[in-house]
C-alpha positions as CSV (number, residue, x, y, z in Angstrom):
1,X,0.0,0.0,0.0
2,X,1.0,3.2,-0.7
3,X,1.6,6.3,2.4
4,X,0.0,9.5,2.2
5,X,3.3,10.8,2.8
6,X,5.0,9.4,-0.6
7,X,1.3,10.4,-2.4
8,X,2.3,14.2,-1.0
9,X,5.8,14.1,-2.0
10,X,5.1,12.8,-5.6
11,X,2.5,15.5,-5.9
12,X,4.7,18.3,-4.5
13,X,7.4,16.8,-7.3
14,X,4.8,17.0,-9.7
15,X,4.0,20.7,-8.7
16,X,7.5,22.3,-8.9
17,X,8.1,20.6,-12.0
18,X,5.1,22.6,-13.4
19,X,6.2,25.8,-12.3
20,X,9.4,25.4,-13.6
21,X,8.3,24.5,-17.0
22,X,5.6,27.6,-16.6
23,X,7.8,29.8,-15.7
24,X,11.1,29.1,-18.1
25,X,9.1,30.3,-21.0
26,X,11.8,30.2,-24.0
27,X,11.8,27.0,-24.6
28,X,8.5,26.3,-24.9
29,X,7.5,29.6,-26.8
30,X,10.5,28.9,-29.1
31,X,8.6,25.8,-30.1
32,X,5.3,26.7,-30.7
33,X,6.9,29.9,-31.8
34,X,9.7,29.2,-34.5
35,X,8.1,27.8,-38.0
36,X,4.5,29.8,-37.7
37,X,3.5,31.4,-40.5
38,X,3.0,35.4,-39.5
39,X,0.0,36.7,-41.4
40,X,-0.6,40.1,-42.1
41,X,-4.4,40.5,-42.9
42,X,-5.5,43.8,-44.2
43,X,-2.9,45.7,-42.5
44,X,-1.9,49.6,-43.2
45,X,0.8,51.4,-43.3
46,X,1.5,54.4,-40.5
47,X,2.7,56.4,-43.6
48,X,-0.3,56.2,-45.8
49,X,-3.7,54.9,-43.7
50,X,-5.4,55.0,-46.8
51,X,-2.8,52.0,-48.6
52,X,-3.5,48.5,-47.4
53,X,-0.6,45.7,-47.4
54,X,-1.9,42.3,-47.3
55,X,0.9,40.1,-48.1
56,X,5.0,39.6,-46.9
57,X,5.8,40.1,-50.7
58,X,4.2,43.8,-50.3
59,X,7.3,44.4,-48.1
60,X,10.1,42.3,-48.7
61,X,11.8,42.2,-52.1
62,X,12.4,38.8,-53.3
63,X,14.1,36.3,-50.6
64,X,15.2,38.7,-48.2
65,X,14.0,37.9,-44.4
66,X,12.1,40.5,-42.4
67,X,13.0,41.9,-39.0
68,X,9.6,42.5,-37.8
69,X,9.7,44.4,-34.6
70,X,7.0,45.5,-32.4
71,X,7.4,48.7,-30.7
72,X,5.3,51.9,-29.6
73,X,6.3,55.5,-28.6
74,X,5.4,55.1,-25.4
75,X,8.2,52.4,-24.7
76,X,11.7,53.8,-23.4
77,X,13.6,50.6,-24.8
78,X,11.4,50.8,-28.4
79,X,12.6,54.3,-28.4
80,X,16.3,53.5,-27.4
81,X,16.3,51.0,-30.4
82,X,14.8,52.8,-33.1
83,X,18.1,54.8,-33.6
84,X,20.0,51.0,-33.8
85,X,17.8,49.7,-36.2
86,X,17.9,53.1,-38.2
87,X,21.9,52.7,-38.5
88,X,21.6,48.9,-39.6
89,X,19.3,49.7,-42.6
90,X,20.8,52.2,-43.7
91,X,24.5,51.9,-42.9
92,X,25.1,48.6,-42.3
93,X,22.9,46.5,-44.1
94,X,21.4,48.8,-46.8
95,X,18.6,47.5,-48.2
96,X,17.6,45.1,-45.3
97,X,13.7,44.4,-45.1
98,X,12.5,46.2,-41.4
99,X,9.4,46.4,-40.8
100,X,7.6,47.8,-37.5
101,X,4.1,46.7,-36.1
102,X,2.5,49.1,-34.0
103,X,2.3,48.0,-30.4
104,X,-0.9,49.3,-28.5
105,X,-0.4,52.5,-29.5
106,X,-1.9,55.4,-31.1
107,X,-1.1,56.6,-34.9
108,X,-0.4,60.3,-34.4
109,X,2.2,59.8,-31.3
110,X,3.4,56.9,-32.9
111,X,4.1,59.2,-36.5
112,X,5.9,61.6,-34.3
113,X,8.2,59.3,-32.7
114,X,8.8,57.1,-36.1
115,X,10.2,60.8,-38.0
116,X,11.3,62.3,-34.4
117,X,13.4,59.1,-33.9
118,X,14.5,57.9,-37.7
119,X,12.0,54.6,-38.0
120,X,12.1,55.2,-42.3
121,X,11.1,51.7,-42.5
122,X,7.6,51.1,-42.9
123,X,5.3,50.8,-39.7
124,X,1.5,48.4,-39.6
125,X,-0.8,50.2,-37.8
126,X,-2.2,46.6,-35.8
127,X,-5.3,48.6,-34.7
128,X,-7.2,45.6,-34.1
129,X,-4.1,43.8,-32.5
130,X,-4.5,40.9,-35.3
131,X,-1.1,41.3,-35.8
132,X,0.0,41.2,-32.5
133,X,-2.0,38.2,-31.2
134,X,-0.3,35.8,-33.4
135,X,2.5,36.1,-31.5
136,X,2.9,36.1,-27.3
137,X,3.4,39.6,-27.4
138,X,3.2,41.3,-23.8
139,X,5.8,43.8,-24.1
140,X,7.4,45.9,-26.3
141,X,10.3,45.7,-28.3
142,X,9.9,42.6,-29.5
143,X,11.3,41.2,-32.9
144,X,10.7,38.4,-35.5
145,X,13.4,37.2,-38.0
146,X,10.7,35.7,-40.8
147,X,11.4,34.5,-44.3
148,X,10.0,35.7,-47.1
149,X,7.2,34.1,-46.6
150,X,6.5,35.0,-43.2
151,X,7.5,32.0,-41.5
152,X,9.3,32.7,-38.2
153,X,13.1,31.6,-38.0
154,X,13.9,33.0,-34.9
155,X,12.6,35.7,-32.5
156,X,14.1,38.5,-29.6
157,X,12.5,39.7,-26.7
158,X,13.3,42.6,-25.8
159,X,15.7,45.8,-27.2
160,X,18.5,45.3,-29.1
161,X,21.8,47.3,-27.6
162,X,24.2,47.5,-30.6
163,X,23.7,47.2,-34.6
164,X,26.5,44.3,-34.6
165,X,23.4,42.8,-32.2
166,X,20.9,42.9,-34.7
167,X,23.4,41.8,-37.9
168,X,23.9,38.7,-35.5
169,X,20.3,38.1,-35.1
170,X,19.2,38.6,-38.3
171,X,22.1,36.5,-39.8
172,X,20.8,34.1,-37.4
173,X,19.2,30.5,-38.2
């Protein structure tokens, strides 16, 4: 027969190996994460509300991969990497495929920051979040590598702190 002690230490066991899976996260976002196909709906663009862009092809010429990156004006480290990403297109990797996603966030503040700030890559309003709830989004910045296609290859949470960061990233996988 089994004692209520060994039945309370299993599930105890049990317990803390559930909250340590809940709580490591990357792993287990990575791999529902990496290989889903971003869509963009009926999306527009912060610099012309009246243009819609439906498709990855609508922004990225030929094979090139796409640093999608969510960010909003009222985020300090969004703010702090605009300038980054800013001197990787158009310094370091000219021509490179960026393209922003309005986080929660309004257009005019957000039109502001993007000339204020240097974001000349185009920006998706995601003003019914369709965008953004493909993804685990819950903070700001936060960037996807995709392909062409929209497939994600690899993803960062968080602000990027140098341009050799981001060439590292998206030379990634």
């Amino acid at each position: 027969m089994i004692s209520v002690a060994r039945i309370r230490r299993a599930a105890v066991a049990l317990l803390a190996a559930s909250l340590i899976a809940a709580c490591s996260g990357s792993a287990t976002s990575s791999d529902t994460l990496i290989g889903r196909t971003m869509r963009i709906g009926e999306a527009h663009p912060l610099s012309d509300p009246t243009t819609t862009i439906t498709s990855w092809p609508d922004v990225a010429g030929g094979d090139q991969r796409i640093l999608l990156n969510f960010w909003a004006s009222w985020c300090i480290p969004c703010r702090d990497e605009i300038p980054l990403l800013f001197d990787y297109t158009s310094s370091f990797a000219p021509g490179a495929t960026v393209l922003g996603v309005l986080y929660k966030d309004s257009v005019a503040p957000a039109a502001a920051t993007a000339a204020e700030l240097g974001a000349t890559w185009e920006t998706l309003i995601d003003a019914d979040g369709a965008i953004a709830a493909q993804v685990p989004v819950n903070a700001a910045p936060l960037t996807l590598l995709l392909d062409a296609n929209g497939v994600v290859l690899d993803y960062r949470v968080g602000p990027f702190t140098s341009v050799a960061e981001i060439a590292e990233f998206a030379d990634g996988p």
